[in-house]
BANUBA-240040 format. One record per residue (C-alpha): residue number from 0; x, y, z; chain. Coordinates in steps of 0.5 Angstrom, whole numbers, plus 500, padded with zeros to 3 digits. Layout:
BEGIN
ATOM_NUM_X_Y_Z_A
...
REM end
This chain:
BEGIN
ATOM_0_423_562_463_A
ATOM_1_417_565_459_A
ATOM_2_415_572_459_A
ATOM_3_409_575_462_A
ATOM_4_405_578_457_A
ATOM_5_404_585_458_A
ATOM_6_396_585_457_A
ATOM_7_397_581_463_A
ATOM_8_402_584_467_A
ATOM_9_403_589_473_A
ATOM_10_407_594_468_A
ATOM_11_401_595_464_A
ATOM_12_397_599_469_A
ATOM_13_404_603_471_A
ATOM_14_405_605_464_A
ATOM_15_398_607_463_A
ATOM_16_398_611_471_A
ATOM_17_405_614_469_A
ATOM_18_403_616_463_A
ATOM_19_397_619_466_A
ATOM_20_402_623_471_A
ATOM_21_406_626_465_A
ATOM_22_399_629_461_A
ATOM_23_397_631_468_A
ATOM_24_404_634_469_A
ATOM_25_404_638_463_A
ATOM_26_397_641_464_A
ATOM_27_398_643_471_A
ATOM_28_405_646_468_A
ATOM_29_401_650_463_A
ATOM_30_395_652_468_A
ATOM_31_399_653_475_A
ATOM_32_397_659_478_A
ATOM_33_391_659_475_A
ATOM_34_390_652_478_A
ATOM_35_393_654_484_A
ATOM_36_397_648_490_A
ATOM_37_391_645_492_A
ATOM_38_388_643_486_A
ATOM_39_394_640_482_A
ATOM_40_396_636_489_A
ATOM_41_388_633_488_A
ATOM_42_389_631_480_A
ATOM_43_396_628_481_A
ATOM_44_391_623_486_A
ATOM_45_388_621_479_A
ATOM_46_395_616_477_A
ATOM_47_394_614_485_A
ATOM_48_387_612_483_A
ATOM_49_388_609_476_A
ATOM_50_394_603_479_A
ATOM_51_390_602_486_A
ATOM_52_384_600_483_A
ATOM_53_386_594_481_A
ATOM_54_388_592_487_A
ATOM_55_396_591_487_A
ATOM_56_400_594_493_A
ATOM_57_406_595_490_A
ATOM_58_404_598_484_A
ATOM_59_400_603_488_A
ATOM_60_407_605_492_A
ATOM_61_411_606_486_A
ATOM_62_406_611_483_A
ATOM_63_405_614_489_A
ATOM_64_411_615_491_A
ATOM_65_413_618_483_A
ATOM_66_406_622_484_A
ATOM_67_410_626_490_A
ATOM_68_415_627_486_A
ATOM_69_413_630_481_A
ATOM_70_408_635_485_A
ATOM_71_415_635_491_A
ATOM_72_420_637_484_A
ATOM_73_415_642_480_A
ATOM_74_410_645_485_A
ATOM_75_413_646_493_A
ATOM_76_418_651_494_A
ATOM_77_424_650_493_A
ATOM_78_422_649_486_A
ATOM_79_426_644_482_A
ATOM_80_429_640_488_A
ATOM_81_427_635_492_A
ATOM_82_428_638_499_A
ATOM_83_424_637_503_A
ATOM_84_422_644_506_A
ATOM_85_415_644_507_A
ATOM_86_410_639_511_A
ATOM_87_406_640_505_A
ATOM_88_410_635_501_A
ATOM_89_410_630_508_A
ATOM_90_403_631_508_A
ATOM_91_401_630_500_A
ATOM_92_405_623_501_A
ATOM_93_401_621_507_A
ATOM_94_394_623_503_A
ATOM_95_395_620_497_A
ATOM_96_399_614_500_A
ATOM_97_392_613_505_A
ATOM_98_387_614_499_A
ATOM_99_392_609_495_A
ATOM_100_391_604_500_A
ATOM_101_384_604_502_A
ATOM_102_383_604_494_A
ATOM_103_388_597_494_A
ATOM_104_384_594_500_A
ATOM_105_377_595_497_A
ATOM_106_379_593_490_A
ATOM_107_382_587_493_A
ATOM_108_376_585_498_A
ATOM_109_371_586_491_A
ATOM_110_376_582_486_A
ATOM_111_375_576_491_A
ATOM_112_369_577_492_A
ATOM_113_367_576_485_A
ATOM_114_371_570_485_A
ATOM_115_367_567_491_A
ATOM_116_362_569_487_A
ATOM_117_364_565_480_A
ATOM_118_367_559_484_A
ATOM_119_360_559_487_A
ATOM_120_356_560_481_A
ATOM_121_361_554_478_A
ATOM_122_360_550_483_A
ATOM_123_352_551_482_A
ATOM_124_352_549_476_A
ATOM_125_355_542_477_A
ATOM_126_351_540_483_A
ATOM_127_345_542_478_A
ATOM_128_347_540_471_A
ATOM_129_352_534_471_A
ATOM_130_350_531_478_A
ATOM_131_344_531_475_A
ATOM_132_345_527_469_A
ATOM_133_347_521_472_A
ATOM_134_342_522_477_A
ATOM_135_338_522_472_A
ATOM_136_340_515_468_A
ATOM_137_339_511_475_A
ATOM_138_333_514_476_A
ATOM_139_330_513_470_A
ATOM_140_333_505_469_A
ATOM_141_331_504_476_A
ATOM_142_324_506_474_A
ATOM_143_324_502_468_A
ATOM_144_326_496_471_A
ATOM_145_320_496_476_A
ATOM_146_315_497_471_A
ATOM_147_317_492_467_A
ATOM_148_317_485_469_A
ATOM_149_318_482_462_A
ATOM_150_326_484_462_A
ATOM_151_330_478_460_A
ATOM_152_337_476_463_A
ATOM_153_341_480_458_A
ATOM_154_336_486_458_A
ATOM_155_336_487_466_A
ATOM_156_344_486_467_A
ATOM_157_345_491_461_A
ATOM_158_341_496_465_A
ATOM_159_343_494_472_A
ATOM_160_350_496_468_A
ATOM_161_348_503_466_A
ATOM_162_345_504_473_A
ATOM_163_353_502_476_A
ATOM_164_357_506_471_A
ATOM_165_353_513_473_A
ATOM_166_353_512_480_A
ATOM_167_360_511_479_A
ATOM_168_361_517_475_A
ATOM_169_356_521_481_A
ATOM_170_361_518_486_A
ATOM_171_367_520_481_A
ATOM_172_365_527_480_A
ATOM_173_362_527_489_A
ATOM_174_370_525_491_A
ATOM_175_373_531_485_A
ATOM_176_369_538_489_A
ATOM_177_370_534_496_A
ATOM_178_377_534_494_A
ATOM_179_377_540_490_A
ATOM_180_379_545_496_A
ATOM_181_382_540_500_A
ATOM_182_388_539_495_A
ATOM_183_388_547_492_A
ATOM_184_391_549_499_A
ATOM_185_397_545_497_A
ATOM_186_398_545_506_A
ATOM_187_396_537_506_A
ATOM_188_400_531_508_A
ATOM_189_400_526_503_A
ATOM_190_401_518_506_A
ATOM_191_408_517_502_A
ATOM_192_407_508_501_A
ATOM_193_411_504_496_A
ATOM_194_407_504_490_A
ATOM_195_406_499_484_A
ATOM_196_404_503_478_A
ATOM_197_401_496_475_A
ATOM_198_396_495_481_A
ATOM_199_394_503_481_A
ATOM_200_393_503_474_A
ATOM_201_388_496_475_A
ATOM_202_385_499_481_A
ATOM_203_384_507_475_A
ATOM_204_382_503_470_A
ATOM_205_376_499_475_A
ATOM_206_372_506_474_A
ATOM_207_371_504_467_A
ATOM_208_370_497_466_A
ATOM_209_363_497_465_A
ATOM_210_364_502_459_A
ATOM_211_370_501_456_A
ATOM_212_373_497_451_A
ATOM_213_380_494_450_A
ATOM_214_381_495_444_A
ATOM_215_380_502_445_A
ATOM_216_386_503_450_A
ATOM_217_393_502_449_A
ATOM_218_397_501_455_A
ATOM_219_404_501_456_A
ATOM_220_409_501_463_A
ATOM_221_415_501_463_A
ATOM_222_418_495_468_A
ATOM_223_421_499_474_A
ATOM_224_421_498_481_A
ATOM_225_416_501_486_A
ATOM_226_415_509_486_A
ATOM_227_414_512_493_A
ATOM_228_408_516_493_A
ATOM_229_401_518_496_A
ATOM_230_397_511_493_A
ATOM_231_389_514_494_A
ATOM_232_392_521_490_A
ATOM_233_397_518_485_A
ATOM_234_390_513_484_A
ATOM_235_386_518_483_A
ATOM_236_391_522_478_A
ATOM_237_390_517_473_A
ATOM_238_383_516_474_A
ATOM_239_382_523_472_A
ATOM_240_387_523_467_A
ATOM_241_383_518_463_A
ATOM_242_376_520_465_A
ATOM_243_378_528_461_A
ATOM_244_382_523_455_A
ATOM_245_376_518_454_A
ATOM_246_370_524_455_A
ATOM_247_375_528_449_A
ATOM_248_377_523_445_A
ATOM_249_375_522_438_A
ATOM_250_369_516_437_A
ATOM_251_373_510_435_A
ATOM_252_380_512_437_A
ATOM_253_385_510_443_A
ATOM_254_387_513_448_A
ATOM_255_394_511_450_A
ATOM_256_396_511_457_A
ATOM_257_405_510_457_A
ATOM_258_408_511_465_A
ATOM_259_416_512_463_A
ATOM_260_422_511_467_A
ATOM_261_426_516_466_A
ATOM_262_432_514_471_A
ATOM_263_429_521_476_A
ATOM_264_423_521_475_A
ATOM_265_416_518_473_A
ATOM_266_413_520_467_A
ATOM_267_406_518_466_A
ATOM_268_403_521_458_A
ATOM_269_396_520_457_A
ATOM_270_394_522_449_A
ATOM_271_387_522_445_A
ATOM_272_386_524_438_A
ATOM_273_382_531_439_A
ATOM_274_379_536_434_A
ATOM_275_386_542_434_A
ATOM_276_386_546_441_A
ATOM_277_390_553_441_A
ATOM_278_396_553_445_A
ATOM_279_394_558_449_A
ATOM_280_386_555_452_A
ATOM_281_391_548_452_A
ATOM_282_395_553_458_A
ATOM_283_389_554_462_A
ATOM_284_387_547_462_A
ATOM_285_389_546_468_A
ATOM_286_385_552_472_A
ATOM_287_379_550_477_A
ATOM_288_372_550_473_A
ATOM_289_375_552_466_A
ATOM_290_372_548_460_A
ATOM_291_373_549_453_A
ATOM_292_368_554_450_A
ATOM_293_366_547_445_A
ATOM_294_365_543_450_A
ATOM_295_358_544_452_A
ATOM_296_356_537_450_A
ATOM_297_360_533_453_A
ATOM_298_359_532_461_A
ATOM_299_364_534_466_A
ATOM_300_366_539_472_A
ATOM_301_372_543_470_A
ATOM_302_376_541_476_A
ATOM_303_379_533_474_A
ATOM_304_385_537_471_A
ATOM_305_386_542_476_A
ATOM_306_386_536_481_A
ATOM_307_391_532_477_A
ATOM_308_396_539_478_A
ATOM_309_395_539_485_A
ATOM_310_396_532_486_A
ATOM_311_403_532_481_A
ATOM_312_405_539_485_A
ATOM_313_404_535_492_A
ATOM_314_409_530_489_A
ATOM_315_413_536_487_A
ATOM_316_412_534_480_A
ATOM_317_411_538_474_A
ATOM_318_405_537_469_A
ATOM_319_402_540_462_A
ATOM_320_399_539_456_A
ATOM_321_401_540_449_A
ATOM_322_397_539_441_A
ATOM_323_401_534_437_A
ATOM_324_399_529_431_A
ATOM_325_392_531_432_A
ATOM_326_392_530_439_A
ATOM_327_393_533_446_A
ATOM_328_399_529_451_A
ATOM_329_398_530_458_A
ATOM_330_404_530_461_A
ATOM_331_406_529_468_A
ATOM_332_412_527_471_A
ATOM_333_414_525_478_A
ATOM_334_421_526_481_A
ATOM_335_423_519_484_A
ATOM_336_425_521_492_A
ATOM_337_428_514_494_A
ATOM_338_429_508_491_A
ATOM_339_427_502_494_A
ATOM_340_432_496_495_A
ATOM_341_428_490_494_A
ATOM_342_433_483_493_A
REM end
């Protein structure tokens, strides 16, 4: 099991507070009576405060509950004990537990918000950027066609041609946001079918005819039988798969697209060459909206992968990324719930 690492994790606020009650400790020590009960009651909130903003009920618990403590030990008779003689200890709880809470309660009223927010920009910048270039295309073809009545056969199909390939990608990136929220919920009822992989991957490499080349895809699939799941979804997962492999792929290079029998599950590996991406961006590939900072050129939502991860954790199945051999390998592999009996 991977470690959290401590940057990211809810002990490194705790050890901050605690450290901050251990300094605050030792000063109202050294200043009691000048300081007087009240006063070292209030700054011993300040540890409460520094865990409550970041919006983690727990942790606002346990530095409360050592905040007490510590004033119920060193400053309320009976001094160096934890008897409990003196309802200003019950009060002090009570106070800073209130305090800690609401704290919690607004920082993480404020934290979702700003999610919203980012999740609203994200989804602003989509409808107006990448919706937009296709958009574009099919506008712009469309008037050259109805300008210009010299065009020949050849000129007419090929611009006909790109008309369809960027309502395709209109319609591709449509059915992803529309899909986006549906699918993250993880609450839906997939529509479990026998399922040829064969067809589904005829069916996914439709959505490319027109652009892509066969001698640019190398294609293997294991002979198996058929696999129980959700067709239109596990349909989807390889159109997306392909679709992030050819927009990232380096130009002239093939995409390889492998479904494995691997006796339990299904494994499906998608790979193209790409110029190195660190471990740590591949890890968040998989994120909603999250797109590599060179990636401005290229077109693309940055929700496709995290589809993908939805689709293959609907099935109960495990996905990830990996660089290797100049490349990056998406692997997703899907366990094999029933077997069918075919004579």
């Amino acid at each position: 099991m991977k470690k959290t690492p401590l940057k990211n994790s809810i002990y490194t606020y705790l050890l901050k507070a605690f450290g901050i009650l251990l300094v605050i400790t030792l000063i109202s020590h050294m200043f009691h009576q000048p300081l007087d009960i009240i006063n070292i009651a209030l700054i011993h909130i300040i540890p409460v405060v520094t865990v409550a903003i970041h919006g983690n009920i727990k942790a606002t618990i346990i530095i409360t509950v050592l905040s007490v403590i510590f004033l119920n030990f060193l400053y309320i008779p009976p001094l160096y004990s934890f008897s409990v003689h003196n309802e200003l200890y019950i009060w002090s709880f009570i106070i800073f537990a209130i305090v800690g809470l609401i704290i919690t309660i607004q920082a993480k009223n404020l934290s979702t918000q700003t999610k919203q927010n980012e999740m609203r920009e994200n989804l602003l910048n989509i409808i107006s950027h990448d919706l937009r270039t296709p958009l574009s295309t099919i506008i712009g073809t469309t008037n050259l066609l109805l300008s210009n009545s010299s065009l020949d056969e050849k000129g007419r199909k090929n611009l006909l041609e790109d008309i369809n390939y960027a309502s395709i990608r209109m319609k591709r990136l449509i059915t992803n946001i529309l899909d986006s929220t549906r699918l993250s919920s993880l609450n839906i009822d997939l529509k479990f079918d026998w399922c040829d992989f064969e067809d589904i991957v005829g069916v996914a490499l439709e959505e490319f005819a027109d652009k892509l080349q066969d001698d640019l895809l190398d294609i293997k699939i294991e002979d198996f039988r058929l696999f129980w799941g959700d067709n239109i979804l596990l349909k989807q997962l390889l159109v997306n798969l392909l679709d992030n492999a050819f927009k990232y792929s380096v130009n002239n290079t093939k995409v390889s697209l492998h479904i494995i029998d691997s006796k339990n599950s299904l494994k499906i590996e998608v790979f193209n060459q790409s110029s190195y991406i660190e471990e740590k961006k591949l890890k968040n590939i998989f994120d909603k909206f999250y797109r590599l900072e060179d990636s401005n050129d290229i077109s693309g939502s940055g929700i496709g992968l995290a589809i993908c991860k939805s689709i293959v954790t609907l099935h109960g199945g495990e996905i990830k990324a990996s660089a290797i051999n100049n490349g990056v390998l998406i692997e997703a592999k899907l366990p094999i719930l029933k077997k069918a009996n075919l004579v």
